[in-house]
C-alpha positions in Angstrom: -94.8 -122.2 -197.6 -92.5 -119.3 -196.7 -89.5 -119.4 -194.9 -90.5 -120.1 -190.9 -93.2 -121.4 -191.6 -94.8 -125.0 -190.0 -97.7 -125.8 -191.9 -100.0 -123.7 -194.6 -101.8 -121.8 -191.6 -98.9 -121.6 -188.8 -95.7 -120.5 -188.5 -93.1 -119.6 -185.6 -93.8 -116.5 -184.9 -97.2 -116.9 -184.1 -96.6 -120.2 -182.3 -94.4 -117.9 -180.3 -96.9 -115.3 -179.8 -99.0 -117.5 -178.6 -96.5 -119.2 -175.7 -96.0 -115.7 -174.9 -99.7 -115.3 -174.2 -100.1 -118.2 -172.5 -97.4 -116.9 -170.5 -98.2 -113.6 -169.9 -102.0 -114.3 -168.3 -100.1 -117.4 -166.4 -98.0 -114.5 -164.7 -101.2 -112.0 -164.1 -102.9 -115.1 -162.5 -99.8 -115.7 -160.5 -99.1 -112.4 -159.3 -102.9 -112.1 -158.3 -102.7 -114.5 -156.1 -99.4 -114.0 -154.4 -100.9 -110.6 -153.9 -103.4 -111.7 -151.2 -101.0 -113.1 -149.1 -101.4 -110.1 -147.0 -104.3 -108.1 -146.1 -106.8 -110.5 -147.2 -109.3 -111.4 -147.4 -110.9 -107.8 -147.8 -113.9 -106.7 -145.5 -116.2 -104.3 -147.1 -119.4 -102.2 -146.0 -122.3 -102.6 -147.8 -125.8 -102.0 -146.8 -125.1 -102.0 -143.2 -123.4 -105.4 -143.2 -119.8 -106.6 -143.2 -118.9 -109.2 -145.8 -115.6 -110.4 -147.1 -114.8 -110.7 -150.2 -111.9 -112.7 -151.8 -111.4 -110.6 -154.9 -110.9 -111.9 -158.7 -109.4 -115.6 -158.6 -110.7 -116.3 -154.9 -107.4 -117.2 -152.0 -103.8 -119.0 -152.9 -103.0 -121.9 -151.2 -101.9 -121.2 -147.8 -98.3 -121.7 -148.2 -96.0 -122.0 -145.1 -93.0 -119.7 -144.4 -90.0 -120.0 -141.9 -88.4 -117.1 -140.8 -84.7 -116.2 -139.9 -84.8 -117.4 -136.3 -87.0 -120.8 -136.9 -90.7 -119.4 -136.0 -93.2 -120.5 -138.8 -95.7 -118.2 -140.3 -98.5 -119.1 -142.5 -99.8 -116.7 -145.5 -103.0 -116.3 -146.1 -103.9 -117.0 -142.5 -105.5 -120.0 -142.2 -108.3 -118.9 -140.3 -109.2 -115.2 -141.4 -109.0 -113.0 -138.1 -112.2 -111.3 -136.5 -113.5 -108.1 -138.1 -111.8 -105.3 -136.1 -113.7 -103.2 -133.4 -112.4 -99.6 -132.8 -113.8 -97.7 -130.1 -115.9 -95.2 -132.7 -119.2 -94.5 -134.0 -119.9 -93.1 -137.4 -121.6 -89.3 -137.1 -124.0 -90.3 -140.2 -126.1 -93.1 -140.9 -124.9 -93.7 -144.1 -122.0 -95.7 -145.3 -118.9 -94.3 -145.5 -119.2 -91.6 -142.5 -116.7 -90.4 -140.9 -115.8 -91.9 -137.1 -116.1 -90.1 -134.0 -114.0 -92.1 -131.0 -116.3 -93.1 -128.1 -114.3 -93.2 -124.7 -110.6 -91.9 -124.4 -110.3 -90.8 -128.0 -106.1 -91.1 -127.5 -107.3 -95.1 -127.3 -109.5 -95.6 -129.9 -107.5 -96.1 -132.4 -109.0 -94.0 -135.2 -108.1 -90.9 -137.0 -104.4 -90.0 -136.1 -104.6 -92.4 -133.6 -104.9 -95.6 -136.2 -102.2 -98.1 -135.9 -101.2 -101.9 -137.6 -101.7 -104.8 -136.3 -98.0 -105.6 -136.5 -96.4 -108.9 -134.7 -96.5 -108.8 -131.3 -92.9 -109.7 -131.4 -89.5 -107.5 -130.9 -87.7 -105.8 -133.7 -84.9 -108.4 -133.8 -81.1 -107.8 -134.4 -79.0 -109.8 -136.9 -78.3 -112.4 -133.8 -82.2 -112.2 -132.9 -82.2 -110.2 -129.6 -84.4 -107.1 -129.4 -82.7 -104.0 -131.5 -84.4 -101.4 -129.1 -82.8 -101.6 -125.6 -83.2 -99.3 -122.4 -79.1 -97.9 -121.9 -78.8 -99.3 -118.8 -78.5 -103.1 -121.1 -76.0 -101.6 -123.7 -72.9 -101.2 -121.3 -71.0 -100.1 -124.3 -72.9 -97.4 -125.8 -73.5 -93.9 -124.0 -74.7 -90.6 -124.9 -72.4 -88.3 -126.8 -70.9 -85.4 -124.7 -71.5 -83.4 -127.8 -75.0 -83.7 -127.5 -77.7 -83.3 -124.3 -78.3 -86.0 -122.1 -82.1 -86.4 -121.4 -81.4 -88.6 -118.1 -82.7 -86.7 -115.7 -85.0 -84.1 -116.9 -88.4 -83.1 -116.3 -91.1 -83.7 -119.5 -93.7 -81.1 -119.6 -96.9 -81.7 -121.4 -98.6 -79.1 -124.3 -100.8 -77.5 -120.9 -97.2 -76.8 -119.2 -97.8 -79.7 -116.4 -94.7 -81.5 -115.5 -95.8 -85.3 -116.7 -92.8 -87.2 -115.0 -89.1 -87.6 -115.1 -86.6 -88.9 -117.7 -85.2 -91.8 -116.5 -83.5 -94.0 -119.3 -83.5 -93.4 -123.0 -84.2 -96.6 -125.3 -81.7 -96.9 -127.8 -82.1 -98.7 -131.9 -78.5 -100.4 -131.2 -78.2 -100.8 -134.9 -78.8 -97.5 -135.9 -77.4 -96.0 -132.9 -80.7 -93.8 -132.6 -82.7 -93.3 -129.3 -86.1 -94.2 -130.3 -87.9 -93.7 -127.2 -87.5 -91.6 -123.8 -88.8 -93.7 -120.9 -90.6 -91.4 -118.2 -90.9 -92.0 -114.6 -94.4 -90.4 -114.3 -94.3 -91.4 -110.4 -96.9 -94.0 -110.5 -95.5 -95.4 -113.4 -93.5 -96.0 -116.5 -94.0 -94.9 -120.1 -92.1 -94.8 -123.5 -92.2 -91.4 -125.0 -91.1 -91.2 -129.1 -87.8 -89.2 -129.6 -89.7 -87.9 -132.4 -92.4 -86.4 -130.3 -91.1 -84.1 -128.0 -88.4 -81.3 -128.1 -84.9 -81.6 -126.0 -84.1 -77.8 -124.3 -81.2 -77.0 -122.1 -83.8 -77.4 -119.4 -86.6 -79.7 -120.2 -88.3 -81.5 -122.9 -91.2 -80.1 -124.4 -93.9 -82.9 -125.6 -97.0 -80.4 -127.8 -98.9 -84.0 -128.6 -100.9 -84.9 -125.6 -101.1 -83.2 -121.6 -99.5 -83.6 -118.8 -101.9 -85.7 -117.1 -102.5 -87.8 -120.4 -99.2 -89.8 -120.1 -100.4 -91.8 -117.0 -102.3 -93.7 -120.2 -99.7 -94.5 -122.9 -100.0 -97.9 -123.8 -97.6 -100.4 -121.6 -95.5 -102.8 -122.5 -95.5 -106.4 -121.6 -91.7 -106.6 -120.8 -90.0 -104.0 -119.0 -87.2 -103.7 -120.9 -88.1 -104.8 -124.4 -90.9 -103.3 -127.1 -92.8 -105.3 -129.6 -93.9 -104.0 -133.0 -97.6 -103.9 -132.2 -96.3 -102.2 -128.8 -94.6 -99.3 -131.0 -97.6 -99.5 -132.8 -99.9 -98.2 -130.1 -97.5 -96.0 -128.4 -96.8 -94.0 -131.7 -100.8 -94.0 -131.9 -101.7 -92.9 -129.2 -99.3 -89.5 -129.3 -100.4 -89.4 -133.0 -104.2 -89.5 -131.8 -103.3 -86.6 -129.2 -102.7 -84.0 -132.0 -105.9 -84.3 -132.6 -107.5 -85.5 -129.6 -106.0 -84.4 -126.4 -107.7 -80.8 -125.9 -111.8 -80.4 -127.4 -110.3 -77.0 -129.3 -108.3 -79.0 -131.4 -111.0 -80.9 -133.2 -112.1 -77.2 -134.3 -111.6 -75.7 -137.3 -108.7 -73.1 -137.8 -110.1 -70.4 -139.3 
């Protein structure tokens, strides 16, 4: 027998070889699984019917997790939620089809107007309070003088109507960021995305949706605090107004 070697037919390097297989689809399996901790189990269309499927391996173990600030969360859910209903119909019979939104198409959560069903839970900070704060609760933060303050002015809507009044800007106290604009709209109050409307010397431009559209965007539960399912459907329904908010947009371009 030759140098390595354990008996007439094996040796180390293929015992070796062999651990490192056993290893390798150990790993595969393990990754598989851990892999469906999210997200599954998958729902797919076929025939006309909705059935789940489980993939290659079937579901992990439900394991339990605790997060930073003691709440317990449990992955893969231990009982799957409901098959999600969107306010849409397909425009074809046949599998596959694209959706057309039935109702307020800025609600129906399809399209550009799609969202996550994120936690309905703040953003938290490292002490656990809610990052995203209206100013008036950060008594030590305040717009730059270098920079416009939106307090104040008048948001007009892509048809030119004035939708309401700036009257607090909610502020990312990590990042220092305003993240959202809340309008007065004069029956009630809305979050507007920094990221969706332009700040002028006069006004604040918002192309997305109309005028009389913002009387819609989504609420929040807590007057002072978002959740990120809240953000979720905010963003989603200014999203869904690119599309959605006048008939001529849904037209081709040339």
């Amino acid at each position: 027998m030759g140098t390595g070697a354990i008996t007439q037919y094996i040796d180390v390097a293929q015992v070796v070889f062999y651990l490192f297989l056993i290893f390798f689809v150990g790993l595969v399996i393990y990754l598989t699984l851990e892999g469906k901790r999210e997200g599954f189990p998958l729902e797919t269309e076929r025939f006309g019917k909705i059935r789940r499927e489980d993939g290659i391996l079937g579901m992990p173990k439900v394991k339990k997790y605790v997060t930073e600030f003691g709440k317990t969360y449990y992955a893969p859910l231990q009982t799957p939620p409901e098959t999600e209903q969107v306010s849409a119909v397909p425009i074809h019979p046949w599998n596959g089809a694209p959706l057309s939104p039935v109702g307020n198409p800025l609600l129906a959560g399809v399209g550009p107007g799609s969202f996550a069903n994120r936690a309905d839970h703040v953003d938290y900070d490292l002490e656990g309070h809610a990052r995203i704060r209206p100013l008036r609760k950060l008594n030590h933060i305040s717009v730059s003088k270098l920079d416009t303050n939106p307090i104040g002015m008048s948001v007009i809507g892509a048809d030119g109507q004035k939708a309401g009044t700036v009257s607090d800007v909610w502020v990312d106290h990590m990042e220092m960021l305003i993240r959202y604009l809340e309008i007065n709209t004069g029956s009630n109050v809305v979050l507007l995305p920094i990221n969706f409307c332009r700040i002028g010397k006069i006004d604040i431009q918002v192309k997305a949706i109309l005028g009389s559209q913002f009387s819609a965007v989504p609420k929040t539960k807590h007057p002072e605090e978002i959740t990120l399912l809240e953000e979720e459907k905010v963003m989603a329904y200014y999203g869904a107004g690119t599309l959605y908010a006048t008939p001529d947009r849904q037209e081709p371009l040339i």
